[in-house]
N, C-alpha and C positions, 0 to 999 in steps of 0.2 A: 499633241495631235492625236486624235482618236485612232487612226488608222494603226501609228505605231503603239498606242494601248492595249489594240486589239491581238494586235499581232504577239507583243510579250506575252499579253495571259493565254496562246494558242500556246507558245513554243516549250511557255516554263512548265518543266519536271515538277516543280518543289524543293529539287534539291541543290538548284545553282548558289554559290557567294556574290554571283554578280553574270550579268547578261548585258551585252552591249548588241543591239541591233545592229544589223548591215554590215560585214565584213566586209561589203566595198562599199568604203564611203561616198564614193562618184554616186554609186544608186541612190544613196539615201536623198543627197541634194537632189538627183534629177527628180525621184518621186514628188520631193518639197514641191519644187519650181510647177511642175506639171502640174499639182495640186493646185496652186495656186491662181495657175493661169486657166484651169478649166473655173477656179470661182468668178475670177474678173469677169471670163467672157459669159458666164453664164449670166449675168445681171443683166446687160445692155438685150441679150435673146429672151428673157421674160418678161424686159418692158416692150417688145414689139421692136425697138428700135436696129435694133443690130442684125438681125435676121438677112437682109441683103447686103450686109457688108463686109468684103470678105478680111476685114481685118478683122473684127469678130469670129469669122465662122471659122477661118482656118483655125487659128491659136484651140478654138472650141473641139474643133473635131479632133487636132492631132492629138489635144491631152486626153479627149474622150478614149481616144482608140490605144494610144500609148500607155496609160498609166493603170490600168488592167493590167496589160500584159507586161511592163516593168513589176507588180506588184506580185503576180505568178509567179515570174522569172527569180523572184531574187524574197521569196515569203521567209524564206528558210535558212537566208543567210546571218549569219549569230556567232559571235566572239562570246565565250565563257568560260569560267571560273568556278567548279565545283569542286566537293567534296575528294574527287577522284585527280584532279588536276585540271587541265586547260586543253578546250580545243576552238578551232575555226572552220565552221562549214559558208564556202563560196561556190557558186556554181556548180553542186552536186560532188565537190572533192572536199575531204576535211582532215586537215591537219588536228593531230592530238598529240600531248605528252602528259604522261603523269607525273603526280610529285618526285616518286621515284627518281624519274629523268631529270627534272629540273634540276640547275643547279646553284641558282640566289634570284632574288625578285628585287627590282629598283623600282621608288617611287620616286619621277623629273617634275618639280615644276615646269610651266611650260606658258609663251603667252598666242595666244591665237589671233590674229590681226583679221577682222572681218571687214570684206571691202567697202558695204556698205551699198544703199543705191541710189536713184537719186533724189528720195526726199529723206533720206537717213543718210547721216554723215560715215564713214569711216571710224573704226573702233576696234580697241586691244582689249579681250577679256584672261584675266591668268584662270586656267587649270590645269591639274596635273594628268600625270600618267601612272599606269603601272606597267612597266614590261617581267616579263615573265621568262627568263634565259635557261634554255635548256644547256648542259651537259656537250651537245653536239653543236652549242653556237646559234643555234637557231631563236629567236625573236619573238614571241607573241607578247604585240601591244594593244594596249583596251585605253584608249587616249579621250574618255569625253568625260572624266568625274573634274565637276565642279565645285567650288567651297562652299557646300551648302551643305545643311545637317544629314542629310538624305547618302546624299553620295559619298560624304566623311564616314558614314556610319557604314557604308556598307567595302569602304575601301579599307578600316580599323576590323573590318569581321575577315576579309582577306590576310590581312596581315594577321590576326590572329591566330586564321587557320596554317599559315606558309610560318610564324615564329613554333607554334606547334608543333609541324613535321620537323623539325629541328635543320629546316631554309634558312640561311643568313639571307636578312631585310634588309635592304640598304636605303636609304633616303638621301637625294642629293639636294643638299640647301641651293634655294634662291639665290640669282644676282641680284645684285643691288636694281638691276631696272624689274625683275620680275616682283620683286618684295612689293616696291610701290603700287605695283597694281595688283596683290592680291592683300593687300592691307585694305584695297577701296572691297573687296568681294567682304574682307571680315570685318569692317565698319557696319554691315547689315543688324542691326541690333536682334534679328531672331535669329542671327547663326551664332550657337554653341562655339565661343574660342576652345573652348577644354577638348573638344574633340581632333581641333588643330593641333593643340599643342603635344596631344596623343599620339597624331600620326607622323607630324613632323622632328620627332623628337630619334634621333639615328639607336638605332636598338643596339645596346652593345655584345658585342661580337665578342 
């Protein structure tokens, strides 16, 4: 989506391993949806047809009015992974720790069940996570890399830099139902297996 393209090349330094938009994930979907339904309605008000009707107009106005101000509200919210270590900006508060603090990084498989709607059926996509465990217990998770050369590549430059500061990396292997379905993600004949096998391999400790 353009919107969130634009928004990465506003926010990025240069110097992140990794940036994940929307520290609240609720925003990011409602932006989507709002988006979406200001295109629908916008169709039926260009052809003349929908203009008095108010199942058109409302959906039309409230995304008109609403997703401006969701987009204001929430430009700046951003999970990242630099050079320095990790932070979370939500609603003008940001949680930070440096490597310093950390104290080991897990990579989870993980399968995400999308509900689907009603001319798309229901559907499980595998990808993983990286959580980021501070020292004091505390949690930062960046949950949206998928098996694709892109996000392998840039979750293998994390680990990198976290086997570097001398972090214990942990990887937890797949169950037997997550395997299955990220075997159909690495059946894609342009995803790099070498890159899997990279980042799934447990670094010895």
């Amino acid at each position: 989506m353009w919107l969130f393209d634009l928004q990465e090349n506003t926010l990025n330094r240069g110097d992140e391993l990794y940036m994940m938009l929307y520290a609240n994930d609720s925003f990011m979907w409602l932006i989507v949806i709002l988006f979406i339904v200001f295109i629908i309605s916008v169709a039926p008000l260009m052809s003349g047809e929908g203009i008095k009707q108010k199942r058109v107009l409302i959906p039309f106005f409230t995304s008109l009015l609403m997703l401006p101000l969701l987009i204001f509200i929430s430009w700046d919210h951003v999970r990242v992974i630099d050079h320095d270590g990790v932070s979370i900006v939500s609603f003008a508060e940001r949680q930070e720790a440096t490597w310093q603090e950390v104290d080991h990084v897990v990579v989870e498989p993980f399968i995400r069940r999308n509900p689907g709607t009603t001319n798309v059926p229901p559907s499980r996509t595998a990808l993983f996570a990286i959580h980021v465990v501070e020292q004091s217990g505390d949690v930062y998770t960046f949950d949206n890399f998928g098996f694709n050369n892109d996000k392998m590549s840039q979750a293998l430059e994390v680990r990198s830099h976290v086997v570097g500061k001398g972090i214990p990396f942990f990887v937890q292997q797949p169950t037997e139902d997550q395997w299955s379905f990220m075997i159909i993600e690495l059946e894609n004949e342009d995803v790099d297996e070498r890159k899997f096998q990279q980042l799934f391999t447990p670094d010895p400790q």
